[in-house]
LOLUM-267670 format. One record per residue (C-alpha): residue number from 1; residue in one letter; x, y, z. Coordinates in steps of 0.5 Angstrom, whole numbers, always signed. Layout:
BEGIN
<atom NUM "A" <X Y Z>>
...
***
This chain:
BEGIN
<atom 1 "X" <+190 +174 +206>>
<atom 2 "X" <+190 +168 +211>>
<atom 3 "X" <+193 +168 +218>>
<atom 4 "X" <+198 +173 +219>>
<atom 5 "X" <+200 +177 +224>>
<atom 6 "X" <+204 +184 +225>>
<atom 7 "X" <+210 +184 +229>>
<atom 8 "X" <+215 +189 +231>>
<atom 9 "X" <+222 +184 +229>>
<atom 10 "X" <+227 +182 +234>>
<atom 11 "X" <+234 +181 +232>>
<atom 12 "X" <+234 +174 +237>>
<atom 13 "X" <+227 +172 +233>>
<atom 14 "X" <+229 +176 +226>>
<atom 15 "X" <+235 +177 +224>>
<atom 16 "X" <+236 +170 +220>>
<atom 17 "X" <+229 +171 +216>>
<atom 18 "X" <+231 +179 +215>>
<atom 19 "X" <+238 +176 +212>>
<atom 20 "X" <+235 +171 +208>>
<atom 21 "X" <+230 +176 +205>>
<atom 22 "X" <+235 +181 +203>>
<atom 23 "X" <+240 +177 +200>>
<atom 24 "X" <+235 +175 +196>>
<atom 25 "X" <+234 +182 +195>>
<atom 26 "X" <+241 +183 +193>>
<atom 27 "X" <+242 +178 +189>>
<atom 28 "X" <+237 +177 +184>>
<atom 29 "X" <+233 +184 +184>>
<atom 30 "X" <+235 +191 +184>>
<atom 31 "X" <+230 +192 +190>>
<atom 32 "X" <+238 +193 +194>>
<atom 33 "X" <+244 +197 +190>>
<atom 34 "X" <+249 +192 +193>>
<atom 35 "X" <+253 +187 +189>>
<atom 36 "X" <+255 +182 +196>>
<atom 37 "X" <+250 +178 +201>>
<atom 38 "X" <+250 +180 +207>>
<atom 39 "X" <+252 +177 +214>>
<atom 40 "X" <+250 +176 +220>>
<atom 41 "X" <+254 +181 +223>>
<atom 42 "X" <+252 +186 +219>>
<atom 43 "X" <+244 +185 +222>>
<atom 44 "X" <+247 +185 +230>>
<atom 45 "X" <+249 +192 +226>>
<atom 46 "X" <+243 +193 +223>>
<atom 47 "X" <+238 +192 +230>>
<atom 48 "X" <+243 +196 +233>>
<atom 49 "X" <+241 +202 +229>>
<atom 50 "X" <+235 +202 +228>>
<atom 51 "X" <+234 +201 +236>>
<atom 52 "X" <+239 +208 +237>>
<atom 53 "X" <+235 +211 +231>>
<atom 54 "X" <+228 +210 +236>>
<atom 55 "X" <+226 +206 +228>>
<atom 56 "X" <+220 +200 +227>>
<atom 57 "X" <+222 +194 +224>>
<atom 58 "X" <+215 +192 +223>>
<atom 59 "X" <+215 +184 +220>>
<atom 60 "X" <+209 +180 +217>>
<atom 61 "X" <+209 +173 +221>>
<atom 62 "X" <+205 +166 +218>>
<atom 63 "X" <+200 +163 +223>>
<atom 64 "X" <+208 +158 +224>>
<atom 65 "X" <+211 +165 +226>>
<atom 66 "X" <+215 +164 +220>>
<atom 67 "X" <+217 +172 +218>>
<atom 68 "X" <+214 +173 +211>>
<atom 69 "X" <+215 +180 +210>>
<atom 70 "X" <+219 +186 +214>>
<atom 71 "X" <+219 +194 +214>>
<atom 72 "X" <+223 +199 +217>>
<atom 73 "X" <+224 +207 +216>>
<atom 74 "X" <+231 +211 +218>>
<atom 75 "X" <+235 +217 +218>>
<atom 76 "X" <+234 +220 +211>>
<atom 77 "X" <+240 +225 +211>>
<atom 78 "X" <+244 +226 +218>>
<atom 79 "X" <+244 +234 +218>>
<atom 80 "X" <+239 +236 +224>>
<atom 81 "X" <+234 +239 +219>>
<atom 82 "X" <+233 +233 +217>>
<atom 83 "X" <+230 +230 +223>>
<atom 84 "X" <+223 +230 +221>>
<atom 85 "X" <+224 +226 +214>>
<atom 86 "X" <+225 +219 +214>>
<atom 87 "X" <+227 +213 +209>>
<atom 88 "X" <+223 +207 +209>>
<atom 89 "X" <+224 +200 +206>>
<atom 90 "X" <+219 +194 +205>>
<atom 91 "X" <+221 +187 +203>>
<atom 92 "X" <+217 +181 +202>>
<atom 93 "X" <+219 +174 +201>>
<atom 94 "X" <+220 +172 +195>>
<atom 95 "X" <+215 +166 +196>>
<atom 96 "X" <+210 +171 +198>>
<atom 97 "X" <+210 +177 +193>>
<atom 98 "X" <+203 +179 +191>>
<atom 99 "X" <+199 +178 +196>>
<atom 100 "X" <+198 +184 +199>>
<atom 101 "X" <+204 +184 +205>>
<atom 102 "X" <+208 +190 +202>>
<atom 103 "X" <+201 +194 +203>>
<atom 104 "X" <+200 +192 +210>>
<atom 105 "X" <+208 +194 +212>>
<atom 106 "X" <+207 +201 +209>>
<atom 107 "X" <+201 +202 +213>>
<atom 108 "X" <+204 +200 +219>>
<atom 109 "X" <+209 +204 +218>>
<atom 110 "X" <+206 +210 +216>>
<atom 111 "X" <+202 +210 +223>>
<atom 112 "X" <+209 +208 +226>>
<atom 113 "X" <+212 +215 +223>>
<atom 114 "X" <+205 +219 +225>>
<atom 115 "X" <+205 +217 +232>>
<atom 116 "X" <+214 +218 +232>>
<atom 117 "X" <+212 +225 +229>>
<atom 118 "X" <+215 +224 +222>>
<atom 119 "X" <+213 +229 +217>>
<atom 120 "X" <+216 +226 +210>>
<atom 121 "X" <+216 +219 +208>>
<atom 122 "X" <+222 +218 +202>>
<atom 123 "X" <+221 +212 +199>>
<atom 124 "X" <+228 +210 +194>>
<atom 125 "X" <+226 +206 +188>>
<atom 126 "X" <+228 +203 +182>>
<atom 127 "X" <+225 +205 +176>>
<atom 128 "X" <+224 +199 +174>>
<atom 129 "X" <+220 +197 +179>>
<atom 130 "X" <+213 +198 +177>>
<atom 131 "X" <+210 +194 +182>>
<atom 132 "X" <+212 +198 +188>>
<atom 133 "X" <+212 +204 +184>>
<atom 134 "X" <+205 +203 +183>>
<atom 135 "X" <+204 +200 +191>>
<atom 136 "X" <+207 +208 +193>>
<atom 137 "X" <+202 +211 +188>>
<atom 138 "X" <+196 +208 +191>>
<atom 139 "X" <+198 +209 +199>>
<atom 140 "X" <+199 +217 +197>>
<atom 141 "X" <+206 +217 +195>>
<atom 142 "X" <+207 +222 +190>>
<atom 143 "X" <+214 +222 +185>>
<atom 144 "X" <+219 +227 +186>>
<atom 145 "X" <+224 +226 +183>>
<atom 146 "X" <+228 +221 +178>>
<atom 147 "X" <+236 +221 +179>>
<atom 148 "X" <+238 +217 +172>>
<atom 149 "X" <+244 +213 +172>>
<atom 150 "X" <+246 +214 +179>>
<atom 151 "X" <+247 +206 +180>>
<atom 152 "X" <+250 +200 +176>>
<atom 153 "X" <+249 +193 +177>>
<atom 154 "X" <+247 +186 +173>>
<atom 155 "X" <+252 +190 +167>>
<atom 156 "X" <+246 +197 +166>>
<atom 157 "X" <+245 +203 +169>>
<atom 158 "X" <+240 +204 +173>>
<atom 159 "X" <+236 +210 +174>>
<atom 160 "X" <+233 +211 +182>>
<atom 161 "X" <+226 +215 +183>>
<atom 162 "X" <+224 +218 +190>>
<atom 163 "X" <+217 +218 +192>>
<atom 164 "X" <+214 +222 +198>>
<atom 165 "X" <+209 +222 +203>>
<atom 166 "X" <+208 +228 +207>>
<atom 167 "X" <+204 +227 +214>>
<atom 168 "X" <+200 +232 +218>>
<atom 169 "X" <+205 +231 +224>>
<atom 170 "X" <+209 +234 +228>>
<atom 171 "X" <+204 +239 +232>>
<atom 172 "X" <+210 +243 +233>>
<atom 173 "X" <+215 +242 +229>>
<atom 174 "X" <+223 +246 +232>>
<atom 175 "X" <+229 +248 +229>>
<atom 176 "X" <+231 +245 +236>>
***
């Protein structure tokens, strides 16, 4: 890997290329099972949950500073016991697939989640996707589950896999 450094992403600095990234995602993968690009107000909402939610957004710079891949986790169900598990996503730009960067952002989130006190990383997957599949496997992530024919898009259905990775945080978990 040439120069390139992790940052924690900004809505002032990466809104522009995390839109960018996604919409490619949208439009031509089912990496994202949504039909509509994004806008850019949906990345002021976007930040916004992620700040309240106390969640990373880890990025990937080049040594320009231009954005080459992102990551971030999230609330996995709203209901209180859920508190200790979280959803994460990665997505690489699509000129720089291949290169090791998806691997680099879910280390960093995985020692993200350890240091937030997360218990379980759930990953959702396409079931075609062999290569993020494959990624989780070799980072610890184990297979749960497969809900077939939850999903629709580019005229097929589609079947979505859960992968997961149990941490040894908390110390001490609470009900509270």
């Amino acid at each position: 890997m040439s120069e390139h450094t992790i940052v924690r992403c900004s809505f002032e600095r990466h809104a522009d290329a995390i839109l960018e990234i996604f919409n490619e995602a949208i439009l031509h993968s089912t990496a994202l099972y949504d039909y509509n690009a994004r806008t850019r107000q949906s990345m002021v909402d976007w930040f916004e949950a992620k700040r309240t939610g106390g969640f990373p957004v880890i990025g990937i710079e080049d040594g320009d500073g231009v954005l080459l891949a992102f990551g971030s986790y999230g609330t996995f169900r709203v209901f209180p016991a859920f508190k200790y598990t979280v959803e994460h996503s990665v997505y690489v730009h699509k000129d720089h697939r291949g290169r090791g960067l998806g691997r680099t952002v879910i280390k960093e989130l995985i020692a993200a989640a350890r240091e937030n006190d997360v218990h379980a990383m759930i990953g959702g997957i396409d079931a075609t996707n062999a290569k993020s599949i494959a990624l989780h496997e070799q980072l610890g992530f184990k297979h749960v589950g497969t809900l077939p024919q939850v999903g629709f898009k580019f005229g097929r259905w589609l079947d979505l896999t859960f992968y997961q990775l149990l941490l040894e945080t908390p110390a001490h978990p609470s009900d509270g």
